[in-house]
C-alpha positions in Angstrom: 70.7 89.0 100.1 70.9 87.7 96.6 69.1 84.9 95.6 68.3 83.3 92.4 68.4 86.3 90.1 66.4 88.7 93.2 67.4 90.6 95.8 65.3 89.5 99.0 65.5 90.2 102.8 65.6 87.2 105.2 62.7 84.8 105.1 62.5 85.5 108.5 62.3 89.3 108.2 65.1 89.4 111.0 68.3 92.2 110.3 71.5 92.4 112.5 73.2 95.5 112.6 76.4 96.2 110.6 78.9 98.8 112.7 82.1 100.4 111.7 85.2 99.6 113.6 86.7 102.6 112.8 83.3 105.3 113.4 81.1 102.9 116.1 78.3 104.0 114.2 75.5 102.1 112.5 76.0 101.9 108.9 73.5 99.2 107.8 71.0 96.7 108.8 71.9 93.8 107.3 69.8 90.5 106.8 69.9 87.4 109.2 69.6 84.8 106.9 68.7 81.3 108.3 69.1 77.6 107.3 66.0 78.1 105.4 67.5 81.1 103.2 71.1 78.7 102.8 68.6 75.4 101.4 66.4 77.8 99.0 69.9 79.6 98.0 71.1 76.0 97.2 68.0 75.0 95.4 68.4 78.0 93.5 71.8 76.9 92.3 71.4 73.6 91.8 68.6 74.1 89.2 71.4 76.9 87.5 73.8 74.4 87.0 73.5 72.2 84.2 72.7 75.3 82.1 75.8 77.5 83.4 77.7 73.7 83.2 76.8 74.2 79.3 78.3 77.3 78.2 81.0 77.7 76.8 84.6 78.8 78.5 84.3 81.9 76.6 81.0 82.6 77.5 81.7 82.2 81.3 85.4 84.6 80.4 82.7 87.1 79.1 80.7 87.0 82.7 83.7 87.6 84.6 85.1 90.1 82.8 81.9 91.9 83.1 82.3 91.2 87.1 86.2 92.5 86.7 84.5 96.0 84.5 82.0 96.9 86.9 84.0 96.6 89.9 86.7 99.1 88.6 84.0 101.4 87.7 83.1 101.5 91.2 86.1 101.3 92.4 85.9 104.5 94.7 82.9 103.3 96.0 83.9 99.9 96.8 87.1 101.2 98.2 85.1 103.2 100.8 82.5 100.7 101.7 85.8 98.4 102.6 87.5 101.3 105.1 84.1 101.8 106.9 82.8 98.3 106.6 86.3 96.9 107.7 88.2 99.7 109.1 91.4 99.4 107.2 93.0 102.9 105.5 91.9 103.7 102.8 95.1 103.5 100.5 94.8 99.7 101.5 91.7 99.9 100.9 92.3 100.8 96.9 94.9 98.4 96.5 92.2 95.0 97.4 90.0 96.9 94.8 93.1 97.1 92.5 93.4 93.0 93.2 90.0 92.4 93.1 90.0 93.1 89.3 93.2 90.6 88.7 91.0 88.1 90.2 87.9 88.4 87.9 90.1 88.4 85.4 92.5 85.9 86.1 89.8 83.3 86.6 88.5 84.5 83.2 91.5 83.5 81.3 92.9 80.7 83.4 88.9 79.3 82.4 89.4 79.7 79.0 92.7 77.4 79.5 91.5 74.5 81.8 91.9 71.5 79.8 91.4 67.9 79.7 93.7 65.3 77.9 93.8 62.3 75.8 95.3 59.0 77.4 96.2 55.6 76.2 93.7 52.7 75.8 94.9 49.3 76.1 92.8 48.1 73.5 93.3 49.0 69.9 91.1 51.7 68.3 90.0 52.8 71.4 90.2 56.7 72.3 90.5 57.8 75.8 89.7 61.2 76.5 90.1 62.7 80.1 87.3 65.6 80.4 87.0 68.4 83.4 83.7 68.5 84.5 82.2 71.4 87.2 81.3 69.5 90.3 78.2 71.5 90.6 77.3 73.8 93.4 80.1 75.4 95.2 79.6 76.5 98.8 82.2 79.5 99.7 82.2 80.6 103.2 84.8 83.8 103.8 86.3 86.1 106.4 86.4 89.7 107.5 89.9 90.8 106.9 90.0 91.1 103.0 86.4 91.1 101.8 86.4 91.4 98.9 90.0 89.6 97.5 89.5 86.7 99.7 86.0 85.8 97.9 86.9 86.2 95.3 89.9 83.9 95.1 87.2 80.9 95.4 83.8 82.5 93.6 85.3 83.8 90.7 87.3 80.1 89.5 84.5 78.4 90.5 81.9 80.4 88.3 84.7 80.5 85.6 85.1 76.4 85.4 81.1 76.2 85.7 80.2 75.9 88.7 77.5 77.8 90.5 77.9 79.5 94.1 76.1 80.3 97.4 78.4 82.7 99.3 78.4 83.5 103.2 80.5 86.3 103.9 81.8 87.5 107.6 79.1 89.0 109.4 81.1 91.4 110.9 82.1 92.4 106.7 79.0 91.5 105.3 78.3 95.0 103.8 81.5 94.9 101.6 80.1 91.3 100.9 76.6 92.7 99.7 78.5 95.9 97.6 80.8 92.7 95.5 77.6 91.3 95.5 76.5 94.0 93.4 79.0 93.9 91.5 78.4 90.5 90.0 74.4 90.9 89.9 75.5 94.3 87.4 77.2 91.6 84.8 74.0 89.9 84.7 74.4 86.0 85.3 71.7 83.5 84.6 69.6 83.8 87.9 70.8 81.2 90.5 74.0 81.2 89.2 75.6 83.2 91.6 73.8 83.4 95.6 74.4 85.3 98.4 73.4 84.7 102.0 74.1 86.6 105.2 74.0 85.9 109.0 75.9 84.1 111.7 78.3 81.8 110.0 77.2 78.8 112.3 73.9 78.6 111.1 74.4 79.9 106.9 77.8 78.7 106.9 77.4 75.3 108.5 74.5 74.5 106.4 76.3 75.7 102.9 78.9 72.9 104.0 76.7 70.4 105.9 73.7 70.5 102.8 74.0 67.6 100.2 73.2 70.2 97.9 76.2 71.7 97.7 79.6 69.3 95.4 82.2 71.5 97.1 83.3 73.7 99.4 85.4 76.8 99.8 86.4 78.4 103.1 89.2 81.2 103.7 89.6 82.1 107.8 90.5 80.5 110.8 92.4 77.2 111.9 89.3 76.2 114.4 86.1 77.1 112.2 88.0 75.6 109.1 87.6 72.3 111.8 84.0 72.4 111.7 83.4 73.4 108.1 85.3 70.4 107.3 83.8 68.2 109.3 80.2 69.5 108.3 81.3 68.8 105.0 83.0 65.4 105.5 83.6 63.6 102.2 83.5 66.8 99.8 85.5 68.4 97.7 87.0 71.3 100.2 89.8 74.2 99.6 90.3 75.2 103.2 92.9 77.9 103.4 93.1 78.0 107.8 95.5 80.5 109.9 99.3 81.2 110.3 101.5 81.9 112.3 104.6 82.0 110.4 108.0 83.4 110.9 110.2 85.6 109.9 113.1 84.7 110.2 116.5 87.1 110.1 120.0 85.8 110.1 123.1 87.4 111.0 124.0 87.8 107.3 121.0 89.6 106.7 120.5 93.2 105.3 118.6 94.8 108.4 117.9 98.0 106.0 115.5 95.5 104.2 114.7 93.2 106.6 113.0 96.2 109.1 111.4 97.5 106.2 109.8 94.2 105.4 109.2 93.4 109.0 106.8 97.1 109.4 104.9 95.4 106.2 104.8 91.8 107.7 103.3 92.7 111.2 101.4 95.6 110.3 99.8 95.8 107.1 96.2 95.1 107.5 96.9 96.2 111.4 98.4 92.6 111.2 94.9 90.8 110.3 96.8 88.1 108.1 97.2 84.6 108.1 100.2 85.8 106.2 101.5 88.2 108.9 104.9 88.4 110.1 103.5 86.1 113.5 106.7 85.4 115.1 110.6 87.5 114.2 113.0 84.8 114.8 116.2 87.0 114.7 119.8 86.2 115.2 121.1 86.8 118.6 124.4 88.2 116.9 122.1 90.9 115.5 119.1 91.0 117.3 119.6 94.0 119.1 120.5 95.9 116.0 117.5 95.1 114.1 115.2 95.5 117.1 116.1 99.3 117.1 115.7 99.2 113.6 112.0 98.2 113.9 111.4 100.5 116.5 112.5 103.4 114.9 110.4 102.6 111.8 107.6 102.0 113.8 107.9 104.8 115.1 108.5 107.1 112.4 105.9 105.4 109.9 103.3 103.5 111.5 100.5 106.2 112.0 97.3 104.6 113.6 94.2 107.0 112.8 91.5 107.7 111.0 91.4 105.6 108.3 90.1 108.1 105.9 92.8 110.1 106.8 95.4 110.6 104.3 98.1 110.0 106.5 96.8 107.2 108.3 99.1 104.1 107.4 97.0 101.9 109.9 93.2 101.4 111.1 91.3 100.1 114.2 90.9 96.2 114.8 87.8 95.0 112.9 86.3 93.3 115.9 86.2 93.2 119.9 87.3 89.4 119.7 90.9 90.1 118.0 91.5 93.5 120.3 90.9 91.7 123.5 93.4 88.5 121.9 96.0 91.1 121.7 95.0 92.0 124.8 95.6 88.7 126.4 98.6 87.8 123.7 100.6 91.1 124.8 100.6 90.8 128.3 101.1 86.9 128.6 104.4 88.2 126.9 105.0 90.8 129.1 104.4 88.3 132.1 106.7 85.6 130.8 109.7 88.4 130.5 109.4 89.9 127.1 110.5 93.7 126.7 107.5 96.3 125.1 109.5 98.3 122.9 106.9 100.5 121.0 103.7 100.3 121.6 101.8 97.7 124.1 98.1 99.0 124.5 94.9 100.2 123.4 95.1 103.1 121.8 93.0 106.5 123.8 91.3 109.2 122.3 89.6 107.5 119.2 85.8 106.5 118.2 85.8 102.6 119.2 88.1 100.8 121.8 89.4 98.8 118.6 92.3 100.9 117.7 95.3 99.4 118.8 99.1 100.3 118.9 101.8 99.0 116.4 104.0 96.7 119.1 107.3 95.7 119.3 108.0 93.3 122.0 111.9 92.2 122.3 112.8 89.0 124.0 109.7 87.0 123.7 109.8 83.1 125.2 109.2 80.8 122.9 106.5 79.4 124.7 104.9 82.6 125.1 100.8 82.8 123.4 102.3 85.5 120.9 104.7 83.0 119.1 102.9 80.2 119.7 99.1 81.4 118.4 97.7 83.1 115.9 97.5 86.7 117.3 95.6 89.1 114.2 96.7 92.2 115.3 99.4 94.6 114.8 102.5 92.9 117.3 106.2 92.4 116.0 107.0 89.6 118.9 110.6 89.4 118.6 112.7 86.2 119.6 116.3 85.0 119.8 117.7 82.0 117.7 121.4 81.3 117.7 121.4 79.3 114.3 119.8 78.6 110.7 118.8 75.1 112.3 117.4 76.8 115.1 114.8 78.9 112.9 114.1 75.2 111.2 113.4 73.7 114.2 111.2 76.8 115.8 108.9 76.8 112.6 108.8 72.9 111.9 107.9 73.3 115.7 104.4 75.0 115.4 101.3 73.6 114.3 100.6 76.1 111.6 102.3 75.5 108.0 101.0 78.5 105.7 104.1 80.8 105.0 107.4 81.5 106.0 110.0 84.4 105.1 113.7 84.3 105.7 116.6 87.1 105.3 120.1 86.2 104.4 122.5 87.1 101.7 123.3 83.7 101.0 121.3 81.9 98.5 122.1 78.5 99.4 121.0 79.6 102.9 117.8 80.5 102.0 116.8 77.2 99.6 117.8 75.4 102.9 115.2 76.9 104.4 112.9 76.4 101.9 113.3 73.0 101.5 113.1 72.0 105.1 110.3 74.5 106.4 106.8 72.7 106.6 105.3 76.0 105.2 103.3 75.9 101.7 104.8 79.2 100.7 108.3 80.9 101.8 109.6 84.3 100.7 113.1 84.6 100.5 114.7 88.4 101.3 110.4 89.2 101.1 108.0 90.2 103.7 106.0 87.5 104.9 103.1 89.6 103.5 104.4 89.2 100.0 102.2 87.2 97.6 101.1 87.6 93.9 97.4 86.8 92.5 97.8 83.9 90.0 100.3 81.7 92.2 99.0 78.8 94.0 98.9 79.4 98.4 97.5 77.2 101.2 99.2 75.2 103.8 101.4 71.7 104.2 99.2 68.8 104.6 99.1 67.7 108.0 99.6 71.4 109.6 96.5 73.7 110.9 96.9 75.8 108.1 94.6 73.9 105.5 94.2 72.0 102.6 94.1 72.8 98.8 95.2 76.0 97.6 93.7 79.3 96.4 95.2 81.6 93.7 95.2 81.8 90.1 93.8 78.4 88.1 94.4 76.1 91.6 91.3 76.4 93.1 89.7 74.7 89.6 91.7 71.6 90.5 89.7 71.1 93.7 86.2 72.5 92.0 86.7 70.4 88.6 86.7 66.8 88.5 87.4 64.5 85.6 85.4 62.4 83.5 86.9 59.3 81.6 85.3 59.1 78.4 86.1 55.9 76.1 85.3 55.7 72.2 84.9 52.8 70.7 
């Protein structure tokens, strides 16, 4: 673990060990940090902050661009850590390094431009000005299926608008946590700065959001620990970006071509470990059939589950036993209420860990069935029947989730329909639901399960930054 300025094992002298999904083998004992390491973590930060508060925008730009320069000299490194840590191939692998830098150095520029403003007094020769001040000390707690991108979406804007940060990664990822870890200490922040904690999530995580010690809180993963996070941290400044399970939606004026193509993406990029994954294909009966075969045959033809240091491996194991026995369950709920396996449908024989699962393609899934009605994590294409545009409304309005939403069709004023009636905080249009760029703003619709605030580019400062009136006489 990391904290303030040294690198220190558990106060408790207890380890866990860290084991690859995609070997089964050991690859790290890992501190298991306590409340006691989250509170001196905190201390350590809270004493950092006025100083780091002080310097300048450009000062805190330099830092992260350091962060953004080491990490792409270790690129390689990091890139491997990632496959064995999380089990994803290893091109993937390259391309969350690849947007890992943006974010470093995004939040480096988008710092630089965080202003305040000058209002209107109601009494003459009066100046109002309106100042962003850092909140503090930032607790970010994150999850196991991007380890490195995810984080950083919340660490590096909060450093960058002057805050400081104790950081909990997944337990499960916590040795791709501790190798970005590294990559910050190497830029060399003012000790206490930056913190990092490992160890069960209930214990580090609940007291980085329960601790009065901490101004704010950031927490990427899912829809039922985001609950207790934000209810340990009741009446804080939060960016909660919770699960998915949003459609994609085809309609009969689609281009199939481009809508299968997007679809392999959407389900099983990431071996479908998204919030952003293709959940549910709401597909037009008229072409349903036609598109299904589609998919299939891609599938088939492209989806090679393997090694994932293999260079022809296009998808890894599962990172963990808890989302491989959810597909479990999720795949033959479906199977029970009617739906059709197409490709795919079970644990995959023959490799190192139980965790490698097939791609899935399951036609004629029930609406009510767990697969489109959960979150599932894993690499399923459930396919269901609409008859209309209205339908697909009503079918994603429908579930509790509001992250993100894709639609096919080639008419425009189709797809702004969509758009403008879907309780989703993001929709692609003629895009996989996997589709998303760095520096745009993503999270959930209030009053869904999928969050509040947003991550991405400058929008996390909004929620970590709060402004100071300041009237001159």
């Amino acid at each position: 673990m990391f904290v303030d300025g040294a690198w220190t094992g558990a106060l408790s002298g207890e380890t866990f060990d860290a084991d690859s999904p995609a070997t089964g083998e050991t690859i790290a004992a890992v501190p298991r940090g306590g409340r006691e390491d989250a509170q001196a973590a905190i201390a350590a930060a809270n004493r950092a902050a006025d100083g780091w508060a002080r310097a300048t925008a450009f000062e805190r730009a330099d830092a992260m661009h350091r962060v953004a320069d080491v990490i792409e000299r270790r690129a390689d490194e990091l890139a491997r850590t990632l496959t064995l840590d999380q089990g994803k191939p290893l091109h993937e692998s390259h391309d969350e390094v690849a947007e890992l830098v943006l974010y470093w150095r995004n939040a480096a520029e988008d710092g630089k431009r965080l202003e305040g403003r000058l209002a209107n007094s109601f009494t003459p020769g009066k100046r109002v000005l309106l100042v962003r001040r850092p909140r503090g000390t930032i607790g970010v707690i994150t999850p196991w299926n991007w380890p490195y991108t995810m984080p950083a979406e919340l660490i590096a804007p909060a450093l960058a608008c002057g805050n400081t940060v104790v950081w909990t990664p997944a337990s499960t990822t916590a040795v791709a946590g501790i190798a970005l870890a590294e990559c910050v200490v190497e830029a060399d922040l003012p000790p206490g700065v930056f913190n990092l904690v490992t160890g069960p999530g209930s214990v580090v995580g609940d007291e980085i959001a329960r601790s009065p010690g901490t101004h704010g809180v950031g927490f990427i993963g899912s829809t039922e620990t985001g609950r207790k996070v934000a209810e340990a941290a009741v009446g804080k400044a939060a960016v909660l970006e919770l699960g998915g399970n949003g459609p994609v939606v085809v309609l009969d004026d689609a281009d199939l071509d481009l809508a299968a193509e997007a679809a392999v993406t959407a389900c099983f990029m990431c071996a479908g470990q998204s919030c952003t994954a293709g959940e549910r294909l709401l597909v037009h009966r008229a072409v349903k059939d036609e598109f299904v075969a589609r998919l299939a045959r891609l599938v088939t033809e492209r989806v090679v589950l393997g090694d994932p240091f293999a260079d022809g491996t296009t998808m890894g194991p599962l990172n963990n036993a808890g989302v491989a026995e959810k597909m479990d369950e999720h795949v033959a709920d479906a199977v029970e209420r009617g739906a059709e396996v197409v490709a795919g449908g079970a644990r995959a024989r023959g490799f190192p860990t139980d965790l490698y699962w097939q791609a899935t393609v399951l036609d004629g899934v029930p609406t009510d069935a767990l697969v489109a009605t959960e979150e599932t994590f894993g690499p399923v294409a459930p396919v269901v029947a609409i008859g209309s545009l209205e339908e697909a409304i009503e079918l994603t309005n429908a579930s509790p989730y509001g992250l993100l939403a894709a639609i096919f069709t080639r008419d425009l004023a189709k797809g702004l329909r969509f758009a403008e009636a879907a309780r989703t905080g993001w929709v692609n249009v003629n895009d996989s639901s996997n589709y998303w760029e760095s520096h745009l703003p993503f999270g959930g619709r209030s009053g869904t399960a999928s969050g509040i605030g947003r991550v991405g580019g400058a929008a996390p400062m909004e929620t970590f930054t709060e402004l100071q009136t300041v009237v001159l006489a």
